[in-house]
C-alpha positions as CSV (number, residue, x, y, z in Angstrom):
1,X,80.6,91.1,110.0
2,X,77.7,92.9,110.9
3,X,73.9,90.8,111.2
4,X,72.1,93.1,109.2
5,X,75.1,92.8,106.3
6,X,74.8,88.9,106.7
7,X,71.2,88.9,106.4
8,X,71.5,91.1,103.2
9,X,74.3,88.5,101.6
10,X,72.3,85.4,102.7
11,X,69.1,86.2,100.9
12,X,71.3,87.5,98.2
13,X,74.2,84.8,97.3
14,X,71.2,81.5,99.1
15,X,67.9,82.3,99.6
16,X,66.8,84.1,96.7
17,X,67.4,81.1,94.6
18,X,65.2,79.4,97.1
19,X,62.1,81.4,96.8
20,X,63.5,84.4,98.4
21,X,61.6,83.2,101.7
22,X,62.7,82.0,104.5
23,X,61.3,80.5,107.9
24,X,62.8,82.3,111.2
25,X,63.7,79.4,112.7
26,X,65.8,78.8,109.5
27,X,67.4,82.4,109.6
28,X,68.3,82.0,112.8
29,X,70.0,78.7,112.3
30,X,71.8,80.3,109.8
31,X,73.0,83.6,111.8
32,X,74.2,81.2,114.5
33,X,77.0,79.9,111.9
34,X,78.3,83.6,112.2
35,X,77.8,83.8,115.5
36,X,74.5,85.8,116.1
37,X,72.1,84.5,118.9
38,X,68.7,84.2,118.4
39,X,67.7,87.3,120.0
40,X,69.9,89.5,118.0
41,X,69.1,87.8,115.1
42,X,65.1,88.5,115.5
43,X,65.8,92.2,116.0
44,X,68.0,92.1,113.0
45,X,65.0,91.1,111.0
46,X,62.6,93.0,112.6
47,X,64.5,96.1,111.4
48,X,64.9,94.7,108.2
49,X,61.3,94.1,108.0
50,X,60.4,98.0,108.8
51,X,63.1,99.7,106.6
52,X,61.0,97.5,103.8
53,X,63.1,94.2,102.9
54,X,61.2,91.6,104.0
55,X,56.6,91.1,104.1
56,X,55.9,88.1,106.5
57,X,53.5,85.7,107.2
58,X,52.4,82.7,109.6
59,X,54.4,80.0,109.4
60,X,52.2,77.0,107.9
61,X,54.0,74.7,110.7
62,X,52.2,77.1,113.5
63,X,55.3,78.3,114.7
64,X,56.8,81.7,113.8
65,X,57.0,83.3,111.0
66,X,58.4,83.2,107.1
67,X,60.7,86.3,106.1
68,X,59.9,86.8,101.9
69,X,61.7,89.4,100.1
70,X,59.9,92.4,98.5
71,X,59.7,94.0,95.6
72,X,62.0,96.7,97.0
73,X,64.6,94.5,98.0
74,X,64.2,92.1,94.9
75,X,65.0,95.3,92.9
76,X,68.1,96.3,95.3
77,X,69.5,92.2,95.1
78,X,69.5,92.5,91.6
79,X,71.2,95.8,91.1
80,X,74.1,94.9,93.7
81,X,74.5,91.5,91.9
82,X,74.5,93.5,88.2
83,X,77.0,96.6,90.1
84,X,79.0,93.3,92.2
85,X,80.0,91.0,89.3
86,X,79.3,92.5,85.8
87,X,82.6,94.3,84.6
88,X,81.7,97.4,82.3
89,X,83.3,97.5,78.6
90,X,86.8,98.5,78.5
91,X,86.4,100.4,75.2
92,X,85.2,103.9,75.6
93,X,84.9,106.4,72.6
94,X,86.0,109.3,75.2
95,X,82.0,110.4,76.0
96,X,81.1,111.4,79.8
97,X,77.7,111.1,81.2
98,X,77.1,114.2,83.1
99,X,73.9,115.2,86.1
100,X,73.9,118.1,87.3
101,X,71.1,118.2,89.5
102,X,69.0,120.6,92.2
103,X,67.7,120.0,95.5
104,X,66.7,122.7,98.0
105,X,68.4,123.3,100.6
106,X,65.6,121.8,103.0
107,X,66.0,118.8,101.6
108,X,69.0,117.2,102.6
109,X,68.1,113.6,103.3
110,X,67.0,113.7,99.7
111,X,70.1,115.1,98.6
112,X,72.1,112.9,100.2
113,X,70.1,109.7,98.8
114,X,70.7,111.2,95.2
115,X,74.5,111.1,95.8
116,X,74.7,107.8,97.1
117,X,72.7,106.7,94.0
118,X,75.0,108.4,92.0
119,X,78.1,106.7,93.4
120,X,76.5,103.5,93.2
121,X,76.0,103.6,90.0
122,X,79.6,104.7,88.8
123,X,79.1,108.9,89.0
124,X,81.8,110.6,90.2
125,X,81.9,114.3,91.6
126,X,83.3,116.9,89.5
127,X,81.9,120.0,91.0
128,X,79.5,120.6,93.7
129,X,76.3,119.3,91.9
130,X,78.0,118.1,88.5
131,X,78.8,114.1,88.7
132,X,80.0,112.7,85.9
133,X,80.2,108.8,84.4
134,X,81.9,107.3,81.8
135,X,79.2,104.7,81.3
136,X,75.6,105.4,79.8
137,X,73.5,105.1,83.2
138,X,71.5,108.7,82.7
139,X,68.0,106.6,82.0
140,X,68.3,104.9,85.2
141,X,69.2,108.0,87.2
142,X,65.8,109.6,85.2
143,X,63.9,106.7,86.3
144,X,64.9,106.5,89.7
145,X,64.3,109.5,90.5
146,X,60.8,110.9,88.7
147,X,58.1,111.7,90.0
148,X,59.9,113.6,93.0
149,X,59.7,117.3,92.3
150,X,62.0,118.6,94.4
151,X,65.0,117.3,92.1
152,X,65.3,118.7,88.8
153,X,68.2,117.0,87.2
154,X,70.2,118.1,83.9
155,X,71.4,114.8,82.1
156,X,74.0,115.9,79.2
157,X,76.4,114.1,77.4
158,X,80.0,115.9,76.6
159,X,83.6,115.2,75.3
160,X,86.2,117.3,77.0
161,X,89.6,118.3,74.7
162,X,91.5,115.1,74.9
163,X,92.6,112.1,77.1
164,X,95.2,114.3,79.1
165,X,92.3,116.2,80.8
166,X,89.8,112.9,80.7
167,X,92.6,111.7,83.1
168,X,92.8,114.5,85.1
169,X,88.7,114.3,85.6
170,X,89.1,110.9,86.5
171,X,91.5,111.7,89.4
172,X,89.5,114.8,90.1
173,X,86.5,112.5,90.8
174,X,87.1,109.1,92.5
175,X,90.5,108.6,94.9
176,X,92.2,106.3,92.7
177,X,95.2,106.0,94.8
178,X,93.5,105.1,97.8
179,X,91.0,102.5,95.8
180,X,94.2,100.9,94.2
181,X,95.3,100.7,97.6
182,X,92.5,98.9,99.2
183,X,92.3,96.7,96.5
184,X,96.5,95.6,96.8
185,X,95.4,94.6,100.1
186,X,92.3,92.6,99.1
187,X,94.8,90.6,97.0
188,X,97.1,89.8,99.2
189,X,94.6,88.7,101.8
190,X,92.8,86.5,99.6
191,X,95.9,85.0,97.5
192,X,97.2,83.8,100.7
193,X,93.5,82.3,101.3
194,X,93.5,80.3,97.8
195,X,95.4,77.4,98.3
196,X,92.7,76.5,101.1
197,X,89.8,77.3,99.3
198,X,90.4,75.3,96.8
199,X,91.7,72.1,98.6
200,X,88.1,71.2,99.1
201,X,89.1,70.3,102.8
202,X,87.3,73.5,104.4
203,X,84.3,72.7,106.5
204,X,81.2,73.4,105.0
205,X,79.9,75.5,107.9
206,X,83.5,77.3,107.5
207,X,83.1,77.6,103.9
208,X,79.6,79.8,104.4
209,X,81.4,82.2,106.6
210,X,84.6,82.3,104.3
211,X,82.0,83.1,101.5
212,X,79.9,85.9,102.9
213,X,83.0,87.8,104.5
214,X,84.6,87.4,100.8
215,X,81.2,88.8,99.7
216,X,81.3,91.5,101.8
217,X,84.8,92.2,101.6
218,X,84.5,93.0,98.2
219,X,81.3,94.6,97.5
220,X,82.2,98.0,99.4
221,X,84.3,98.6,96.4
222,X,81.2,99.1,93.5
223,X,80.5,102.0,95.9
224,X,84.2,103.3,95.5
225,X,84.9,102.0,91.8
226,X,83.4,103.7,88.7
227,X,84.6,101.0,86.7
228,X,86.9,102.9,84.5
229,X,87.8,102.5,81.0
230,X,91.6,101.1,80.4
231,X,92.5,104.8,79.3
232,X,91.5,105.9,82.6
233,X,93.4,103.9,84.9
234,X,96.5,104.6,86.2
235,X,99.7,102.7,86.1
236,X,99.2,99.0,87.9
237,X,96.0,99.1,88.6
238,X,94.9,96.5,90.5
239,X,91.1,95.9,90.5
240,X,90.6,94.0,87.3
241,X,92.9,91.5,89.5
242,X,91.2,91.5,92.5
243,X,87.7,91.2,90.5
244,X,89.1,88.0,89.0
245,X,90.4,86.7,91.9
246,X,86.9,87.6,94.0
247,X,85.0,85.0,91.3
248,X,87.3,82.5,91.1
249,X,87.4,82.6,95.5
250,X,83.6,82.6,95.8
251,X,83.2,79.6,92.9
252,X,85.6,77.5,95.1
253,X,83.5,78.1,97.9
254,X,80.8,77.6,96.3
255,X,79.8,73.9,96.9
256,X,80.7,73.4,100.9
257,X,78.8,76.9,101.6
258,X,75.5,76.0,99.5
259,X,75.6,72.4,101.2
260,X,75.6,73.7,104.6
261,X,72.5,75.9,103.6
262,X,71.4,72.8,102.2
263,X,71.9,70.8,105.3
264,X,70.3,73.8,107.9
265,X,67.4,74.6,105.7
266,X,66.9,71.1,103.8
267,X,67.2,70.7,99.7
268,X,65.7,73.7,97.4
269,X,62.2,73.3,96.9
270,X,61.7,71.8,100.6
271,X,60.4,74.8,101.9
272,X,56.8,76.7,102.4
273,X,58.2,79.9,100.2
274,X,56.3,81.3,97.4
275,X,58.1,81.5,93.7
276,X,61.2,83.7,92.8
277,X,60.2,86.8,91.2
């Protein structure tokens, strides 16, 4: 696991319940569970703070500083959680959600950030600069991206002649073969796990790092995973599986992990942090 990744799925799955703020001295108690030393965990943070996750401030104590979330990364949290654990419909009356978008050539960082968008939020690529979703997410691509002139976006809605080319799409558009694949393995990793997760025997300081490398075990696969309708997927499909099995791993973890962030940082509502937004 990667510091900046656990920084990301601490303030996500703890510390935004606890204010979204955090003292340093606290953050890097908690990296050292994972193994990060103090000095890699300040850089960690400092980056952090520059790309725009974090505002900080004086510590009241007179020693260091307090790490709060902005409204950035307040917004990013609770799109990942909605993209992480909410499971789309499985009815779908056979309607695709189609951009087709333009962004000059110069612009390439730009374009790239509008793809990645797209993915994230279930598009797939049907042609060149046509991505296509069976779920209703055109007002949140509008949103996300006005006020930026250089992309012009098309946002349609069509039917195409029937579920035998639907299908095909699909295919066309996300590796389903590969994702099925991935996700086989993610069950069979974690099954094995089960039995002691839910013995209750785990150390708590074993239970947080158990947690986080669940969390970021899974989460790679929103990026990956349109969330298909039933008609879409092919023959044993295995992510509704390993979905289920993701919640029911993390809520046996559950108690041990938030204890030891309990134990490092002291109860909720101990700390100087302002209120959750």
């Amino acid at each position: 696991m990667k510091p900046r990744g656990i920084v990301i799925d601490l303030f996500g799955d703890y510390l935004r319940y606890r204010g979204g703020s955090a003292r340093l001295r606290d953050l890097t108690a908690l990296l050292e569970c994972f193994g990060v030393g103090e000095s890699t965990a300040r850089v960690t943070l400092t980056r952090l703070r520059k790309e725009g996750w974090f505002s900080t401030e004086p510590d009241p104590s007179g020693r260091g500083v307090i790490y709060s979330l902005t409204e950035k990364s307040w917004r990013i949290l609770d799109e990942g959680r909605e993209r992480i654990f909410t499971r789309a419909e499985s009815e779908w009356g056979g309607m695709w959600h189609m951009v087709i978008y333009y962004v000059p050539e110069p612009e390439r960082a730009l374009r790239e950030q509008l793809r990645k968008e797209l993915s994230w939020l279930g598009f797939g690529a049907l042609a060149a600069s046509t991505w296509i979703c069976p779920h209703d997410r055109l007002t949140t691509v509008e949103e996300k991206f006005a006020g930026i002139p250089a992309v012009r976006l098309d946002l349609l809605r069509a039917q195409s002649k029937g579920l035998t080319y639907d299908r095909d799409m699909a295919q066309r558009c996300w590796d389903l073969t590969e994702l099925n694949h991935d996700y086989v393995e993610f069950v069979e990793r974690y099954r094995q796990l089960m039995p002691r997760f839910r013995s209750g025997r785990m150390p708590a300081r074993e239970a947080l790092v158990e947690r986080t490398r669940l969390i970021q075990d899974y989460r790679k696969f929103p990026f990956r995973d349109p969330d298909l309708p039933t008609d879409l997927l092919p023959a044993r499909w295995m992510g509704c599986e390993a979905h289920e099995l993701f919640l029911e791993a993390r809520d046996a973890l559950r108690t041990s992990a938030e204890g030891h962030v309990d134990t490092l940082l002291g109860p909720v509502g101990t700390q100087n942090a302002p209120g959750a937004a």
